[in-house]
C-alpha positions, 0 to 999 in steps of 0.5 A: 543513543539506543538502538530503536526497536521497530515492530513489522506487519505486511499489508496488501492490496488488490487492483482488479485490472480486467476492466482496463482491457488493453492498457495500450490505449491512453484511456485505459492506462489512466483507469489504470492509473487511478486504480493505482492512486485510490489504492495509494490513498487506502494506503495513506488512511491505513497507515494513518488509522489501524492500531494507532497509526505512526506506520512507514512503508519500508518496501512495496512489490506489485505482482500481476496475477491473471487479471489483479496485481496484487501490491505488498508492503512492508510496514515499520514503527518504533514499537509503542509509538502508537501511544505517543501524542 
């Protein structure tokens, strides 16, 4: 079986978490927490859609920057892919 040939990218978001305030609150950890899911579901539509889709996340990272965490991921698809049914 051949080795298959991947091709990569990076993609990122960022959360803007200065509404959130003092996320020690249970209200403004669940903002928190719907950022986090809308930005997942971007995601989800990203791999889906940009250059004909077929994307897998192979690592993600979350940084915090002064008031946005800033995610990053590692995309993969088996080169050509895209063109496949």
């Amino acid at each position: 079986m051949d080795t298959p040939i991947y091709e990569y990218m990076h993609h990122q978001d960022i959360i803007d978490i200065a509404e959130a305030g003092n996320l020690k609150t249970p209200q403004k950890a669940a903002a928190l927490v719907q950022r986090l899911g809308e930005s997942g579901n971007r995601l989800t539509d990203f791999l889906m859609d940009f250059e004909g889709g077929r994307f897998e996340v192979i690592s993600d990272s979350l940084l915090k920057h002064g008031d946005m965490l800033v995610i990053s991921y590692l995309l993969r698809r088996i080169a050509g892919q895209q063109n496949m049914p």
